[in-house]
Structures are given as structure tokens and as C-alpha cells.
N, C-alpha and C positions, 0 to 999 in steps of 0.2 A: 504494500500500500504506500503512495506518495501523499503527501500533504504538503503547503507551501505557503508563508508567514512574508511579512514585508519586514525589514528593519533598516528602516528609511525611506531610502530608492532605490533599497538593494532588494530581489525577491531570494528567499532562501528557501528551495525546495528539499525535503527529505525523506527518504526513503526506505525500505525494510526487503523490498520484493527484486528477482533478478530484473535485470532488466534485457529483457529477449523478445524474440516473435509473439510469444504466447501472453507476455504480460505488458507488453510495450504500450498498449492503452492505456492503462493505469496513470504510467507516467504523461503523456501526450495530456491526457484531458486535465493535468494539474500546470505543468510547464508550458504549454499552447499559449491558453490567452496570457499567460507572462509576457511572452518572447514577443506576442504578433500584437504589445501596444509602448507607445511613446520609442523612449530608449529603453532596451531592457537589459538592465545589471541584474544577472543571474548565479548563483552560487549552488549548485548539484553536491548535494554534502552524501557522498559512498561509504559512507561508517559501517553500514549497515547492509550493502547493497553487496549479496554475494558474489551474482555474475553477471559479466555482457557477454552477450552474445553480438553475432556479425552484425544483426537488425538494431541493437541498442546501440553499437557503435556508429553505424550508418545514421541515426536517429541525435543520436549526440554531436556528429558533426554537422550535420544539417539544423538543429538547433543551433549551433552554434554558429555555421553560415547567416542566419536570421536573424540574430542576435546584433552580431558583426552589421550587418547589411543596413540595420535601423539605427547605428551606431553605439552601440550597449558591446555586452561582452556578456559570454558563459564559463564561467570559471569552475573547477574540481576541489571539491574541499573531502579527504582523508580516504583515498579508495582504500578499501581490502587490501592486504597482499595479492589476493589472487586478482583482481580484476585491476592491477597495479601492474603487474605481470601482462596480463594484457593487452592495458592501454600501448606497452613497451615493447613487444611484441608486434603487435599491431601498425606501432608508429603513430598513433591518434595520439598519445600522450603528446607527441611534438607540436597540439594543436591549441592545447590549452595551460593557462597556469591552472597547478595545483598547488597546494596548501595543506598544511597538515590541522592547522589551528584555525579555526571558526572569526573569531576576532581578528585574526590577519586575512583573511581571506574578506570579509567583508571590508575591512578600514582599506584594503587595495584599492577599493574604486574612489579612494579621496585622493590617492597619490597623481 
């Protein structure tokens, strides 16, 4: 399950569910109307968030195309190891900042 809190102008969404083909709505219908108004400063906090899969990563950069495009940004705050692995793997990590601590990861968009 995703849920998603303002703290400011920053939207901080978070989650507990993989993020894959099968679950990838969940997240969509919480991060969507985020990304698709104003600027959107976004913070995807992976604390909790066991795996992505190809669809979540495609999903996450294309989010973060969006984000970019309206001029905002989608930033990673604490993936798993494993989906840390991943993003590294993958190379998607090379797309976004991550952060390890919530408080930094937010005060980023004042810098």
C-alpha cells in the first residue's frame, strides 16, 4: 500500500508493497496526481518497499521524466538493499538522487 503526505512543497510518498506489474497501480493512483500538477518535488521513501521489478523501474523513470518535464524532480529516499542492488544493476540509480535520511532528502529541494 502507498500513501503520500505534503511537507511543504515537497510531496513525500510511502510505501510497504513491491513495486511490479501486479501492484504498480497502487502506487500510480497515489504519485499520478502528485507529479501531473504545478512543479512536482517528489520524495519515493523504499524503506519498506521490497522489490522492483522491470515495470516499476520503467514506471519510476517515466515518473521521473514528468516530474523533470514540469520542472520538479523525483528523488529516492532509503531503498532496501535489494532493490539498491537493482536500481545498480539496472543503471536507473544513475537517474536519481538518493538519500539515506528523510530530513536530507527533503531540505534538498531548498538547496
Amino acid at each position: 500500500m502507498f500513501d503520500a503526505e505534503k511537507r511543504g512543497m515537497i510531496g513525500l510518498v510511502r510505501g510497504d508493497s513491491p513495486i511490479h506489474a501486479t501492484s504498480l497501480d497502487q502506487l500510480k493512483r497515489v504519485l499520478d496526481p502528485l507529479k501531473d500538477t504545478g512543479q512536482p518535488n517528489l520524495v519515493l521513501d523504499l524503506r519498506r518497499v521490497p522489490l522492483v521489478d522491470s515495470a516499476g523501474l520503467e514506471y519510476l523513470l517515466d515518473a521521473f521524466d514528468a516530474c523533470r518535464s514540469q520542472g520538479g524532480t523525483l528523488k529516492l529516499l532509503s531503498p532496501t538493499p535489494l532493490v539498491t542492488e537493482i536500481l545498480q544493476v539496472t543503471g536507473v540509480s544513475s537517474f536519481f538522487e538518493i538519500f539515506t535520511d528523510e530530513v536530507a532528502a527533503i531540505g534538498s529541494f531548498t538547496k
